[in-house]
N, C-alpha and C positions, 0 to 999 in steps of 0.2 A: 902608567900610560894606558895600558890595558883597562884598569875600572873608567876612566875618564872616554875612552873612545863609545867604551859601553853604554854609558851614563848617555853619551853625544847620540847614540845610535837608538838609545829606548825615548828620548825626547822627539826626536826627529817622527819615530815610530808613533806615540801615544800620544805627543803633541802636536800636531800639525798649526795648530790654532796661534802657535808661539810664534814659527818661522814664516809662515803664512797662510793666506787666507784666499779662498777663490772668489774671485770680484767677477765672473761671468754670471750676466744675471739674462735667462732667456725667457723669453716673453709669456712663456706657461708659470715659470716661479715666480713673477712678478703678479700674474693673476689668482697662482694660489695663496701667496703672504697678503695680496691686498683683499679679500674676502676673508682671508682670515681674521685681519684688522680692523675691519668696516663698523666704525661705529652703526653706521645704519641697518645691516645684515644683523648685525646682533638683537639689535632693538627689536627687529621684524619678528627671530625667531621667539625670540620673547612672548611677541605676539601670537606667534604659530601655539607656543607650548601653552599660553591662557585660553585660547579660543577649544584647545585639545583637552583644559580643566572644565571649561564650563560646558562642553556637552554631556546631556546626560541622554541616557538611553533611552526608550520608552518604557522598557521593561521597570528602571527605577524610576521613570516620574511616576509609575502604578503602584509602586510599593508604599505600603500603608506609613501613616505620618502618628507618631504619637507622643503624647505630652503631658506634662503631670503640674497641677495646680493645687499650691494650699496658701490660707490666709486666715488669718488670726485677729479677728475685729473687736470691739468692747461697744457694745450700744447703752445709750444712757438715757432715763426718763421711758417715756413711753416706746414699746418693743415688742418683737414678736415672740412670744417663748414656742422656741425651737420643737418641744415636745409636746405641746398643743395646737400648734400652730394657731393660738390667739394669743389678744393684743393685752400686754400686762402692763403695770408700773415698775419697773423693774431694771436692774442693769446687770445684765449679761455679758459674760464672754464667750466668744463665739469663735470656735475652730473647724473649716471647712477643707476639705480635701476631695481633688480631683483630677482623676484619669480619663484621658480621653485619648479616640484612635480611629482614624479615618483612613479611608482608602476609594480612591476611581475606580468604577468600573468602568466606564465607560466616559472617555473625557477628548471630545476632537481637538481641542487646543495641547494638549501634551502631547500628541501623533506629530502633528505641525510643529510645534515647540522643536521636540526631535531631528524633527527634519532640519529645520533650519538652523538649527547649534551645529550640525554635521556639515551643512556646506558652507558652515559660516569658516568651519577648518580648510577647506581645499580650498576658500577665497583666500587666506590668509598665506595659506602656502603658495599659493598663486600669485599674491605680491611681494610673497619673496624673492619669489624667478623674476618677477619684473624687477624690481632692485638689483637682484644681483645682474641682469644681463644686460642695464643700464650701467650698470658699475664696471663693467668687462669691456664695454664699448668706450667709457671714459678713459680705462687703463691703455687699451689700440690704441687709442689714439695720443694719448702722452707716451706713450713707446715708441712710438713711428716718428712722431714730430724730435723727440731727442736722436733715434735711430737714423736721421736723414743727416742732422749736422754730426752725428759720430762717424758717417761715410764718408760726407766733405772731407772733415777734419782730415780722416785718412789722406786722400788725393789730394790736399792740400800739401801735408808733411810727405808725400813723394815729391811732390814739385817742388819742393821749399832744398830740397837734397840736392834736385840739380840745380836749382838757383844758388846752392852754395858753392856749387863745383864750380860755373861759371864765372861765378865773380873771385872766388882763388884764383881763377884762370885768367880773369883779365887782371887782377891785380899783379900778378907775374908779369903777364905781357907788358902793363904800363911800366912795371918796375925796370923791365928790359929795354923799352922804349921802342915799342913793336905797335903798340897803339897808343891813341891820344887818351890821356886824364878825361878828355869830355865822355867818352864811350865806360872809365870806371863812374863814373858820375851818375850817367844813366842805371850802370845797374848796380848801386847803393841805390839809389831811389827805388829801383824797381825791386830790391834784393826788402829795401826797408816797408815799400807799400805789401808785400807778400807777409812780410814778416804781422805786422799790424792787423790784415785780414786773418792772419791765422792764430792771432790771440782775440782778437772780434768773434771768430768760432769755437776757441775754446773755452772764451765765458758764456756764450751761450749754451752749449754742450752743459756746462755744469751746471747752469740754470734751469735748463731744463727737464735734468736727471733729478735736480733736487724736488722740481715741481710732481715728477713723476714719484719719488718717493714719498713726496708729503702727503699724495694722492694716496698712496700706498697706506699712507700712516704706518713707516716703516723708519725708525729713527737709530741712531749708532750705527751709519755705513756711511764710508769713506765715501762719497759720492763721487771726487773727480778719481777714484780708481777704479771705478766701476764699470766693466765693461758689457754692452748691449748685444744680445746673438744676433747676426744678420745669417738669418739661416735661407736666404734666396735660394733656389734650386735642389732643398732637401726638405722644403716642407710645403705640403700645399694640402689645403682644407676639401674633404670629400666633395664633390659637386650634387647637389641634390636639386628637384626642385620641389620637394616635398616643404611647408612653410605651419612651426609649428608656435610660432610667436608666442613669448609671453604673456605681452599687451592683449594679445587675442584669444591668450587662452582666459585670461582674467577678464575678460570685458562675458566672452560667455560665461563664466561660472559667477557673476555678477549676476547676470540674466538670470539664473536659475534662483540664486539668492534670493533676489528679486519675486518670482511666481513664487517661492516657498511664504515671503511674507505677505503675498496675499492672501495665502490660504491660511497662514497663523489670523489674519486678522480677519476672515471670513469663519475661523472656528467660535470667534466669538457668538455667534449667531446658530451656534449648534447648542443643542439639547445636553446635559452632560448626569451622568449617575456615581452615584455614591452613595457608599455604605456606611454606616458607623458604631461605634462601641465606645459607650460610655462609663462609668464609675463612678458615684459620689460616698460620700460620709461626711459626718460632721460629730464637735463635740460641743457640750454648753455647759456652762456653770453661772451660775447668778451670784450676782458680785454682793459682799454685805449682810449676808440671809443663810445666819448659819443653821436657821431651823428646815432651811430647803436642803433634801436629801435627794441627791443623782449621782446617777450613776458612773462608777471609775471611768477613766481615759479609755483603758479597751474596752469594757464593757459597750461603753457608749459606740465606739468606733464597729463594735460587731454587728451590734441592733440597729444602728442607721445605714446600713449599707445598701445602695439604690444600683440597678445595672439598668441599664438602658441601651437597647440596638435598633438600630432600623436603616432604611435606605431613600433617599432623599432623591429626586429628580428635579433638575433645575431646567426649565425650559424659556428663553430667552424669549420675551412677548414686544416691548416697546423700550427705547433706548435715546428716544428723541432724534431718531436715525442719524446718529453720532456715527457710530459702527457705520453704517454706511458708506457715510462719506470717507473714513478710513479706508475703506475698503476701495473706493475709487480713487484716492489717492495714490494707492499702493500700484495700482493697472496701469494709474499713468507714470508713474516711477519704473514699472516693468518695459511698457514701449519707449520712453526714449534708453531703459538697459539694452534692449533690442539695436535701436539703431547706432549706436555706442561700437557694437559688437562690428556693423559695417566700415561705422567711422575709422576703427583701426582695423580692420584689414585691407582699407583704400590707402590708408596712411602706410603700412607695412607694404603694399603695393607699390606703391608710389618711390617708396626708397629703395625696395631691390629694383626697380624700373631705373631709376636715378643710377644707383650705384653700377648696375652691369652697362647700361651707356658711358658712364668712365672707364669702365673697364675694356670695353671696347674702342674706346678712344684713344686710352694708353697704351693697348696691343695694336693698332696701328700706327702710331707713332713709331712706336717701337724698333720695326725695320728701320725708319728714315733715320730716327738715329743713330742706331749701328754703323748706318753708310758715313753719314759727318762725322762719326768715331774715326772711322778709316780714312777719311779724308784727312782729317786733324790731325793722325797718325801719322800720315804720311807729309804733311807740312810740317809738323815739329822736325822732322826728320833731316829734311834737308835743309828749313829754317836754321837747324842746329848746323847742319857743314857749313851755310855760309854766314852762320853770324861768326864764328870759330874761323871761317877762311876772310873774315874781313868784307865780306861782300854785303853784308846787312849791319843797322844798328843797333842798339840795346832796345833800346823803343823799339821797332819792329819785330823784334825777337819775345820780348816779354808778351805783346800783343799777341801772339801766334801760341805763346805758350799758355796764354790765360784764355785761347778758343779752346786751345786742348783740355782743360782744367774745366772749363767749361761743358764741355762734350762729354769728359768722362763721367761729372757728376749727376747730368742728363740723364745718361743711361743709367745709370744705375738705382737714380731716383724711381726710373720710371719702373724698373725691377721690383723694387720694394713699393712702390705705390701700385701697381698691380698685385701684390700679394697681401698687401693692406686692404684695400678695397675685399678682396675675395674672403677675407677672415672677415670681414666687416659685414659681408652678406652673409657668410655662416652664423652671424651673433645675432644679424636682426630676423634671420629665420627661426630660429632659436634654440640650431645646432650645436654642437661642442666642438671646441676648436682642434 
């Protein structure tokens, strides 16, 4: 009995996973598992880590480039011979080798280049943060919209407890013949209309949690065991009005992208220098003509060796002002990047303006509802003495109880839709929750 209680006690201890599982899933673990799953968050940073491969520095677009060329020809009939450089009757083979090695000194398009590889990265990471903070405000809101019928749900199955009581209670009394069958009558109907409303809530409940997981792209969870934190009165998002938008930060660094490819494509029209280092050699043999005597493979390859250096300035004259118009293209690509940058922060405007007018909407409401709580309260109250002393009907009584049911839901909606809204302005500022 001893080893078995053991056994019982190190399972309990090391397995949790066996006997159970915690199905509380509160709204920050649902936005960490769903970013962590986001097909599209992945995709982006993908993009983030390509945009971080293809920049190169300027220091290496200056570092010399170098390349090694050989080729091995046969000319036949009339030909150049390689060692007189006149034209013979003859067929030759001919083996050429060459090194060569270049480098910019001075190059305005790899400055530019530079530049614009590097904020082509902070664009990239910048519509990361718009993805993900688009993705954060889709998950609020699939949380809240399950999170409202998991509250119903609750004050629904409180009321559904005293609709049990009472109809025990009049089935007694009929059975005593204390009351009439027409009064159980009413409240079977009303016991069975409550019952029906509350399986009407609980497929949507799991409808909606599954929507919210699929969002998630979080699969193998019990979905109708799943329980959503209603954390009202223990969480509430720093107030700021500092707004440091996604959309907005991406719409400027767009902007800048933008004046950087103008100047990539105004460097075309820049002056550029370069150095270079050459190499050649060659071998020959005349094909057929064993009375022609040359010289071995090295020999040949020592005596022909040619070096060549110099530095080259390319200065850009006439281009059928092609370049040009590129170049005006790209300015007007700039000004409307510019007014882009307006367009969303009247847009980001516009919706914390929106959102804090609900917000103030819903805290005024707020008191009035409290009051019709107390009201409701206190009609259930004596509603209940005198349906119980016979002075009211089941109809009347259901009615009175489905204000209350009504009123509590009210309020509490209006709880969580104010703390909804205020995460919701923390996301579109582009806060952390």
């Amino acid at each position: 009995m001893n080893k078995k209680a053991f056994l019982i006690v190190l399972l309990y201890t090391f397995c949790p996973s066996v006997f159970g599982q915690d199905h509380s899933w509160p709204l920050q673990k649902c936005i960490t598992e769903a970013r962590k799953n986001s097909i599209e968050i992945k995709l982006q940073q993908l993009t983030v880590k390509k945009s971080q491969k293809e920049h190169n520095s300027v220091i290496n677009q200056m570092l010399p480039s170098v390349s090694f060329t050989g080729n091995q020809s046969y000319n036949f009939g009339s030909t150049i011979d390689p060692s007189t450089n006149g034209r013979v009757s003859s067929n030759i083979q001919n083996d050429n080798f060459f090194l060569n090695a270049q480098m910019n000194l001075i190059d305005f398009k790899a400055f530019a280049t530079a530049q614009k590889t590097k904020i082509e990265i902070e664009k990239s990471k910048a519509q990361l943060a718009v993805i993900e903070n688009e993705y954060q405000l889709q998950i609020l809101e699939s949380y809240y919209q399950a999170l409202f019928t998991q509250e119903l749900l609750k004050i629904q199955k409180e009321q559904f407890k005293n609709s049990q009581f009472n109809l025990d209670r009049v089935q007694k009394e009929v059975n005593i013949g204390s009351k009439p069958k027409s009064d159980l009558y009413d409240m079977q109907l009303s016991f069975a209309q409550e019952e029906m409303k509350m399986m009407e809530t609980e497929q949507l409940l799991v409808l909606q949690k599954t929507q919210l997981f699929q969002l998630m792209n979080v699969a193998n969870v019990a979905v109708a065991e799943v329980v959503l934190e209603n954390f009202v009165g223990t969480h509430n998002p720093a107030e700021t009005t500092s707004v440091s938008s996604p959309k907005i930060k991406f719409a400027e660094i767009n902007y800048k992208s933008s004046l950087k490819e103008t100047k990539l494509e105004r460097a075309n029209n820049l002056p550029s220098l370069t150095t270079y280092y050459g190499f050649s050699t060659f071998y020959y043999k005349p094909l057929n003509q064993p009375d022609v005597i040359v010289g071995d493979f090295n020999q040949q390859i020592s005596d022909n060796k040619n070096h060549q250096v110099g530095i080259q300035l390319n200065v850009p004259v006439l281009n059928g002002f092609r370049n040009h118009k590129r170049v005006s293209a790209t300015k007007i690509e700039t000004e409307k990047s510019k007014f882009v940058i307006e367009q969303e922060k009247l847009k980001v405007k516009t919706q914390i303006d929106i959102e804090n007018q609900n917000q103030n909407n819903y805290a005024q409401l707020y008191t009035k509802l409290q009051e019709m709580k107390t009201f409701a309260d206190a009609s259930f109250r004596t509603s209940q003495a005198k349906f119980t002393s016979g002075s009211i009907d089941a109809v009347v009584f259901s009615a009175v109880k489905n204000q209350l049911l009504s009123t509590e839901y009210d309020l509490l909606k209006n709880k969580l839709q104010q703390q909804y809204i205020a995460l919701k302005i923390s996301l579109i500022q582009g806060n952390v929750l």
